[in-house]
C-alpha positions as CSV (number, residue, x, y, z in Angstrom):
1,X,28.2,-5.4,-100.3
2,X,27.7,-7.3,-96.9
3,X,31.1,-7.4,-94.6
4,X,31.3,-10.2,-92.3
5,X,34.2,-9.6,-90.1
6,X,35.7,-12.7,-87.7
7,X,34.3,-13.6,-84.5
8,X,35.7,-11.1,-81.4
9,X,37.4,-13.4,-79.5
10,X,38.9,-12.0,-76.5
11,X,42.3,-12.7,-74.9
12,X,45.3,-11.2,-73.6
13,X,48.9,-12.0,-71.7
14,X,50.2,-11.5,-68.5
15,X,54.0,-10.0,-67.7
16,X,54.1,-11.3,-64.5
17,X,52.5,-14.0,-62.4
18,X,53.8,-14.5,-59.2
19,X,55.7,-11.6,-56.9
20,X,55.5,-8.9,-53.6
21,X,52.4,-7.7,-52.5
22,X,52.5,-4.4,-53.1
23,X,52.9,-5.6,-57.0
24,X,52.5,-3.9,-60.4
25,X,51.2,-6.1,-63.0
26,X,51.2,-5.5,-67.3
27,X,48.3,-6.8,-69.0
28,X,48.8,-7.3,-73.3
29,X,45.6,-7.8,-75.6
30,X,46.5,-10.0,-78.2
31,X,43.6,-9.4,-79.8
32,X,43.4,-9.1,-83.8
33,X,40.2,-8.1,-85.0
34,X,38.5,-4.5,-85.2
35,X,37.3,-3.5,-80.8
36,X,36.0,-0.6,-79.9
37,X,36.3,-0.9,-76.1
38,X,37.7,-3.2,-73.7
39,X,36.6,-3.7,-70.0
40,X,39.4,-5.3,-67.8
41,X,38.3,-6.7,-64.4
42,X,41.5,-7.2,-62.2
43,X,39.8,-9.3,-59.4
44,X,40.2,-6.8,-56.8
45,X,37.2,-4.7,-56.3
46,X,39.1,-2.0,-58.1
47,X,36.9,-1.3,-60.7
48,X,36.9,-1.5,-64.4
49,X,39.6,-0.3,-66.5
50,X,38.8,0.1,-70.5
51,X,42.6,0.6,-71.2
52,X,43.7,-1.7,-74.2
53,X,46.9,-2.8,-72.9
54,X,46.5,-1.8,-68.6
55,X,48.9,-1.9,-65.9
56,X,47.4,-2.6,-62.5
57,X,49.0,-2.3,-58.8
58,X,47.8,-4.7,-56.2
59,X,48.1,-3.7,-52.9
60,X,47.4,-6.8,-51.1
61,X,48.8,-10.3,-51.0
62,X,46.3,-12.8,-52.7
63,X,45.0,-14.7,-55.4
64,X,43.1,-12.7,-57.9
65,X,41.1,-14.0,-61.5
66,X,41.3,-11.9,-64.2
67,X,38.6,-10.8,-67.0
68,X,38.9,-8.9,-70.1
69,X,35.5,-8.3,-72.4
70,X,35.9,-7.1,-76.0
71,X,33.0,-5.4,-77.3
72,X,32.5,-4.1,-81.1
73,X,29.0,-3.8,-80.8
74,X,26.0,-4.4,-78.8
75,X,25.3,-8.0,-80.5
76,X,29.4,-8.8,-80.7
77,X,31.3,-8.8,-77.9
78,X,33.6,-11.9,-75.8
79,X,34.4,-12.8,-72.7
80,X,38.1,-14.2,-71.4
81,X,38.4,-15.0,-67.8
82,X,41.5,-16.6,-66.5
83,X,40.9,-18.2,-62.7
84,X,43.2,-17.5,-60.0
85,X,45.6,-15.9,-62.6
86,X,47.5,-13.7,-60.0
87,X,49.4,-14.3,-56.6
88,X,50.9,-12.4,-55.0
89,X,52.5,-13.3,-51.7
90,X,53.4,-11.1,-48.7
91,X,52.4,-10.8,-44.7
92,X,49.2,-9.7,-43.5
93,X,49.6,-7.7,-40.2
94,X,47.6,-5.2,-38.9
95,X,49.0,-2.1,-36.3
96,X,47.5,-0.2,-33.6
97,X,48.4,3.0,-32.0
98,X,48.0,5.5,-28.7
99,X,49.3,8.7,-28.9
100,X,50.7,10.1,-24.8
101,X,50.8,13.8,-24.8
102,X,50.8,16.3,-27.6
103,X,53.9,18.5,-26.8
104,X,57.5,17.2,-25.9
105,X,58.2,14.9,-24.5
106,X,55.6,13.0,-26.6
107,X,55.1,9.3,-26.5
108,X,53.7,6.4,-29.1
109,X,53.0,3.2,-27.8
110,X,52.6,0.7,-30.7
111,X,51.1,-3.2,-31.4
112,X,50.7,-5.4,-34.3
113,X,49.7,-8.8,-35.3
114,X,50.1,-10.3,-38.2
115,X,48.7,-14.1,-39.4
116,X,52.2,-15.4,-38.8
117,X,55.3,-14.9,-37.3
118,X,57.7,-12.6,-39.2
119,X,60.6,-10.3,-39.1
120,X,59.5,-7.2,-37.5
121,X,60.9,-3.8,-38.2
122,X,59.6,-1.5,-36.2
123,X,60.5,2.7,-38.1
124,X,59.7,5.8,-36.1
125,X,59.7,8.1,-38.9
126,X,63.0,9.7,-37.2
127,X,66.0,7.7,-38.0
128,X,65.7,5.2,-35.1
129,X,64.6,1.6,-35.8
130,X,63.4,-1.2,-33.4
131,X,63.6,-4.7,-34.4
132,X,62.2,-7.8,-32.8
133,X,65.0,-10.8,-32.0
134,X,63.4,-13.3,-33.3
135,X,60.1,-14.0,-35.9
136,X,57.3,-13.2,-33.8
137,X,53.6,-12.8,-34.7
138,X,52.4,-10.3,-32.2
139,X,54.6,-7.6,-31.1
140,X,54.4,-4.1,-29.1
141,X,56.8,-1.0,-28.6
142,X,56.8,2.2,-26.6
143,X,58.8,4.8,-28.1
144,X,59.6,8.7,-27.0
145,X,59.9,11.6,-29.0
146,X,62.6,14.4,-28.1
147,X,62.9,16.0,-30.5
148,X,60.0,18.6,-32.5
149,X,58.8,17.7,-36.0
150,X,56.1,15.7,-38.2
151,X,57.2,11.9,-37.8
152,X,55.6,8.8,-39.5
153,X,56.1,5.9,-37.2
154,X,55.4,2.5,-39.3
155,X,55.8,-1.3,-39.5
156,X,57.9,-3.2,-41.6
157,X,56.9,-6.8,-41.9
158,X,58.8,-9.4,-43.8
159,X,58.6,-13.1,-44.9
160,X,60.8,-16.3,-45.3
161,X,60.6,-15.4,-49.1
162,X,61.8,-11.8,-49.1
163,X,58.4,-9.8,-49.0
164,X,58.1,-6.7,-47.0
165,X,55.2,-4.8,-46.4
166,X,54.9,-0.9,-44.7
167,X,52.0,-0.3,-42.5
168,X,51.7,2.8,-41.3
169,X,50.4,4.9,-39.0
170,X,49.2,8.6,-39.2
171,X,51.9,11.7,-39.4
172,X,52.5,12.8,-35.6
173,X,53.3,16.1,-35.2
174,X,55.6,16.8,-32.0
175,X,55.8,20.4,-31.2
176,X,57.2,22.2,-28.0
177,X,55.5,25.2,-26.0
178,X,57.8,27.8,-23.8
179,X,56.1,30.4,-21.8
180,X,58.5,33.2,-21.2
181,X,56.9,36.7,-19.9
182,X,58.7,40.1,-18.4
183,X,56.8,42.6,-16.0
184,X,57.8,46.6,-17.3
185,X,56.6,48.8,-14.7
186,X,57.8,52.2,-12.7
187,X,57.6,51.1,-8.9
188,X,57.2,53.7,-6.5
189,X,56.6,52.9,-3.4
190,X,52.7,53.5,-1.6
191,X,51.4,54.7,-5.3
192,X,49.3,52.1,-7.4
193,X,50.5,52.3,-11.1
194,X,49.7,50.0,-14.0
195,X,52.4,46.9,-14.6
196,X,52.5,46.0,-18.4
197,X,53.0,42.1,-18.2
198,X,55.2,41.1,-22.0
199,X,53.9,37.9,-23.2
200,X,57.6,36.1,-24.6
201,X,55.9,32.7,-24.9
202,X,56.7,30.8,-28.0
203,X,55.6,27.5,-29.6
204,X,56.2,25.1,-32.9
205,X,52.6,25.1,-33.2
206,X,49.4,28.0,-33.1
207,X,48.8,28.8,-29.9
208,X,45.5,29.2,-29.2
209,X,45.5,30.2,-25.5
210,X,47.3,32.1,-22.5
211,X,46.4,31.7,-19.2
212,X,47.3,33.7,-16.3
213,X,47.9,33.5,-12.7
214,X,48.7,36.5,-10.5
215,X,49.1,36.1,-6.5
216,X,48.7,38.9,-5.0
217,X,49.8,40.3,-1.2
218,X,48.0,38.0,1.5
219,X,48.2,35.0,-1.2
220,X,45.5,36.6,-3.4
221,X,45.2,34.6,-6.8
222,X,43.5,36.3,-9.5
223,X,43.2,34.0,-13.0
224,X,42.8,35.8,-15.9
């Protein structure tokens, strides 16, 4: 007995078409007849997913084709492509960054540009917010840490249609160093003894180092 099954004929349906960049997007095979694997090419450079029924996040705003290939065999497979399937919309910008200091007080000094004007919403990571007064395309902010901790400073861009975007910049860790000593000793007066010099020094961080200065009578300075 010879069974002749129906042509693989590949296709599939979308959830959503249009929306914010960063955007997670269903994908549905409709198809009927016996598969054993799929290959979905989101349009992205992402790679290849061999899900039946995917869901894929795109990060970026763009237009993006989608392809599905339904294989049941080496001789029997079928390709669906649908052009330009996706768009997403949302700002481009990109930020820079220069970290002042590494201990408090510390200071960020930021910049962006983006490939038009927008909202800007500048987020320290710390509660305090700077916005731009009007939509502006390139931008820059100097901000201060006071207080220690791990902080996240980032951008918030958004459009005349609603989209926002984060980008971000690397955790900063602000820490605070306090050197603090005492001297225990029995003075007596023309008779050299030892003085035992307490290190009291504390930090938010490892420290990795002391150093010492000592001046001595006749403005002597030993380092140590």
């Amino acid at each position: 007995t010879v069974v002749i099954n129906p042509p693989v004929v590949a296709n599939f349906t979308v959830d959503r078409s249009g929306l914010c960049a960063p955007g997670v997007i269903n994908f549905r095979s409709t198809i009927t007849s016996p598969i054993s694997s799929y290959e979905w090419d989101f349009g992205d450079n992402s790679g290849v997913s061999r899900n039946i029924n995917p869901s894929h996040v795109y990060s970026d705003p763009d237009t993006f084709s989608v392809q599905l290939i339904a294989i049941r065999s080496n001789i029997c497979a079928d390709t669906f492509t649908v052009r330009d399937l996706i768009r997403l919309e949302g700002p481009r910008a990109e930020i820079q960054y220069e970290i002042v200091g590494n201990c408090l007080p510390l200071t960020i000094n930021m910049s962006a540009q983006s490939d038009k004007p927008y909202n800007y919403f500048w987020d320290f990571g710390n509660g305090d917010i700077d916005t731009s007064m009007t939509i502006v395309d390139i931008d820059s902010v100097s901000y201060t840490f006071v207080e220690t901790g791990k902080y996240q400073p980032k951008l918030i861009v958004q459009d005349e249609k609603g989209c926002k975007r984060i980008f971000a910049a690397e955790e900063i860790a602000v820490n605070e160093i306090k050197t603090d000593f005492t001297i225990v000793s029995d003075s007596i007066c023309g008779t050299t003894l030892p003085v035992f010099i307490e290190n009291n020094s504390s930090s938010t961080a490892s420290i990795t180092q002391f150093e010492w200065r000592i001046t001595g009578p006749g403005g002597v300075i030993t380092d140590f």
